[in-house]
C-alpha positions as a LaTeX table, in Angstrom:
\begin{tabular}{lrrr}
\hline
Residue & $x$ (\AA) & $y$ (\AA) & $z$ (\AA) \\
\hline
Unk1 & $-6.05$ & $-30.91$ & 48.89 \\
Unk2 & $-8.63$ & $-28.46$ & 47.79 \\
Unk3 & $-11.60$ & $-28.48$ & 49.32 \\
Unk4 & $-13.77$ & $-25.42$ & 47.70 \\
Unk5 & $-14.36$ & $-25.00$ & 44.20 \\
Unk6 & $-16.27$ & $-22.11$ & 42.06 \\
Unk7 & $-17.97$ & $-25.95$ & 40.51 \\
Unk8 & $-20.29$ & $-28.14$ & 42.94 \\
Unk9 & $-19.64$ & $-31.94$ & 42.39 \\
Unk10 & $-22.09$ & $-32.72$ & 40.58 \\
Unk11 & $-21.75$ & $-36.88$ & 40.81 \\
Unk12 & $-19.21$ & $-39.07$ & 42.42 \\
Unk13 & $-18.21$ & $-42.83$ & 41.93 \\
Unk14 & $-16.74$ & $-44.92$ & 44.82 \\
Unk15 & $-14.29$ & $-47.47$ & 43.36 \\
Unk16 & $-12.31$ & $-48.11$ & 46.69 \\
Unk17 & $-14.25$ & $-47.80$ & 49.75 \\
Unk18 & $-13.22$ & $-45.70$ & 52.42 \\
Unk19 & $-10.75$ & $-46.80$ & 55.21 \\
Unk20 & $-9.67$ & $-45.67$ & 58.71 \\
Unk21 & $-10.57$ & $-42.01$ & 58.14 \\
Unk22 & $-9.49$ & $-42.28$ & 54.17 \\
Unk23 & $-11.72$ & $-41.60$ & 51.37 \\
Unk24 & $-10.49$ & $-44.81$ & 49.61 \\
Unk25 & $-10.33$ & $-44.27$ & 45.54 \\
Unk26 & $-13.18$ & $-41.72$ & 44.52 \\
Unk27 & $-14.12$ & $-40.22$ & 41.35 \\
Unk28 & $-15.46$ & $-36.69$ & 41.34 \\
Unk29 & $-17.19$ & $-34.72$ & 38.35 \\
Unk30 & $-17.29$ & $-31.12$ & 38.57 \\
Unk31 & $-18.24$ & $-28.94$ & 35.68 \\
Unk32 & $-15.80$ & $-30.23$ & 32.87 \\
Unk33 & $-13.26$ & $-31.49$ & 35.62 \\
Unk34 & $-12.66$ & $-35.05$ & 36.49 \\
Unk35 & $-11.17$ & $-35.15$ & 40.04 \\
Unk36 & $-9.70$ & $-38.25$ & 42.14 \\
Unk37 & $-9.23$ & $-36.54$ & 45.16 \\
Unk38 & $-6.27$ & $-37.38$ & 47.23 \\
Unk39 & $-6.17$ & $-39.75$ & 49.85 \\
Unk40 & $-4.81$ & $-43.53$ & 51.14 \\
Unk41 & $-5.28$ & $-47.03$ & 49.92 \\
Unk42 & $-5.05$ & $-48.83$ & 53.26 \\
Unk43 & $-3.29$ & $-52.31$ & 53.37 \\
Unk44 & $-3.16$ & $-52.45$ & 49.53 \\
Unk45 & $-1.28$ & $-55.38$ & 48.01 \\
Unk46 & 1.04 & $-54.26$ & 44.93 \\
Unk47 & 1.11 & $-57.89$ & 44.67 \\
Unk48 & 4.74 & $-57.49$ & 42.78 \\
Unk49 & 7.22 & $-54.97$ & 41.41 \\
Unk50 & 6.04 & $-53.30$ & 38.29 \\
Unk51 & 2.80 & $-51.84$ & 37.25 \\
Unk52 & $-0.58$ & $-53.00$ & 38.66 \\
Unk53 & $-4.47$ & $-52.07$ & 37.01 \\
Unk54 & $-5.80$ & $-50.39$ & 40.42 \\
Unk55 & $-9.50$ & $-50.17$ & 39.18 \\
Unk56 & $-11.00$ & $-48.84$ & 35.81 \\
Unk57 & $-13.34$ & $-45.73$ & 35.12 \\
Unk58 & $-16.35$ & $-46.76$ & 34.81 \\
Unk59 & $-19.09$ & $-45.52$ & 32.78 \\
Unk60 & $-19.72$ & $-42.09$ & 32.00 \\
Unk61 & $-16.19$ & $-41.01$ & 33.45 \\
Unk62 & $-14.42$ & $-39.40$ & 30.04 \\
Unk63 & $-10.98$ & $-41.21$ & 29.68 \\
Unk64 & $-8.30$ & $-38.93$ & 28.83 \\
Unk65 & $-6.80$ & $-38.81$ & 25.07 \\
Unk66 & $-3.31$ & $-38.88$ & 26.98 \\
Unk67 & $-2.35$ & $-40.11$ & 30.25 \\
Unk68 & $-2.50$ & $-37.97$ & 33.57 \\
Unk69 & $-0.39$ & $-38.96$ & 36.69 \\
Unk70 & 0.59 & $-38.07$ & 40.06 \\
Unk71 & 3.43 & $-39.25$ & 42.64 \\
Unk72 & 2.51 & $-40.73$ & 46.08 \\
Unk73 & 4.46 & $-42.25$ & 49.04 \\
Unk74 & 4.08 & $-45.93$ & 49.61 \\
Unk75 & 4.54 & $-47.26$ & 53.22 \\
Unk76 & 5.23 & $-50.69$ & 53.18 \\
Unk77 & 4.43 & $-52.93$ & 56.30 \\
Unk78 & 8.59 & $-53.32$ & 56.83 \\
Unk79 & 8.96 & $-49.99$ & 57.06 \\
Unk80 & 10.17 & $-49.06$ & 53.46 \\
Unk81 & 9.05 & $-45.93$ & 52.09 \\
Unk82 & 8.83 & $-45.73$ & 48.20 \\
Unk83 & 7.50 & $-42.85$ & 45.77 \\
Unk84 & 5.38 & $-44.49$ & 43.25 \\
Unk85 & 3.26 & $-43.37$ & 40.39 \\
Unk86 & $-0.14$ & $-43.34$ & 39.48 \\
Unk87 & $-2.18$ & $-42.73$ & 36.38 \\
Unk88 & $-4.94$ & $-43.01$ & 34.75 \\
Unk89 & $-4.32$ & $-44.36$ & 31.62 \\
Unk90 & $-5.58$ & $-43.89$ & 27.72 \\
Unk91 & $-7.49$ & $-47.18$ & 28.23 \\
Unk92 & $-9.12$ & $-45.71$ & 31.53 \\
Unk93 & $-7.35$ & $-47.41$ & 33.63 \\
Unk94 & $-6.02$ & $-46.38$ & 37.24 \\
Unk95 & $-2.35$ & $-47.72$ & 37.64 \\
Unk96 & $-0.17$ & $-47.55$ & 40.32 \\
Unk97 & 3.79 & $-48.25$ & 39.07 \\
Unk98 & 6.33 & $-48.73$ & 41.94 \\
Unk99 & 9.75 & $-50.81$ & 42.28 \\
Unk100 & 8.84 & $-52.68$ & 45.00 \\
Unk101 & 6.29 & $-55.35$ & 45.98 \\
Unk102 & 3.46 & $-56.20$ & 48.90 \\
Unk103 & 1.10 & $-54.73$ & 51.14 \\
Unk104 & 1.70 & $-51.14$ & 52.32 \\
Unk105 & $-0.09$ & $-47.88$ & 52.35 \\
Unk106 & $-0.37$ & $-45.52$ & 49.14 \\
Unk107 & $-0.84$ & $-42.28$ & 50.09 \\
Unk108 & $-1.72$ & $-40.33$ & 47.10 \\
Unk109 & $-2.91$ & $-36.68$ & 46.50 \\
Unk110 & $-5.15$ & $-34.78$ & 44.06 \\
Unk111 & $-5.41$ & $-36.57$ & 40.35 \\
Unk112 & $-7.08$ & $-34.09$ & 37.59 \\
Unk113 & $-7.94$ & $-33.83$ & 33.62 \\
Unk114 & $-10.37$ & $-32.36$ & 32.11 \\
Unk115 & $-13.14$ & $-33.23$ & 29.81 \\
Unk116 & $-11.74$ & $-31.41$ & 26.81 \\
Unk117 & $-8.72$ & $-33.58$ & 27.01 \\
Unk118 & $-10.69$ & $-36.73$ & 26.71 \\
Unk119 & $-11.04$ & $-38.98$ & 23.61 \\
\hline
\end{tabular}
């Protein structure tokens, strides 16, 4: 994860609070960049297999014309290790996508796009 940048943040939305050291799921604005910057989702329930509406941008975050994703490592609490996906959507949307279901901790890193690519 990056930690300097030429652009300050210049405003930052929570939408996950912080966990055991983690910075939860964070929004950062920084010149035309939107930023989510890596880090964990403590003891979060996928609920089920499939795909699963994380939390949604809120206002005055630019949503992206297209979809932007990264990978992550899920650890679930028996031990299985999956890669999932996560996105932010065309609706603004965060998703996470994995194959497997229930609480376990998503480990994600750096999600970017950039206000020219935004509807």
């Amino acid at each position: 994860m990056a930690t300097n940048s030429k652009y300050e943040v210049e405003k930052t939305w929570q939408l996950i609070e912080a966990s055991d050291g983690f910075k939860g799921l964070r929004i950062e604005k920084r010149g035309g960049m939107y930023r989510i910057p890596g880090s964990c989702l403590i003891n979060f329930d996928m609920q089920k297999i499939g795909a699963r509406i994380v939390a949604s941008l809120p206002p005055g975050v630019s949503i992206p014309r297209e979809g932007v994703a990264t990978t992550g490592l899920a650890i679930f609490k028996n031990g299985v290790r999956h890669v999932y996906q996560m996105l932010v959507n065309y609706l603004g949307q965060i998703v996470i996508m994995t194959n497997s279901g229930g609480i376990a901790n998503f480990y994600f890193s750096d999600l970017i796009w950039f206000e020219d690519e935004c509807k």
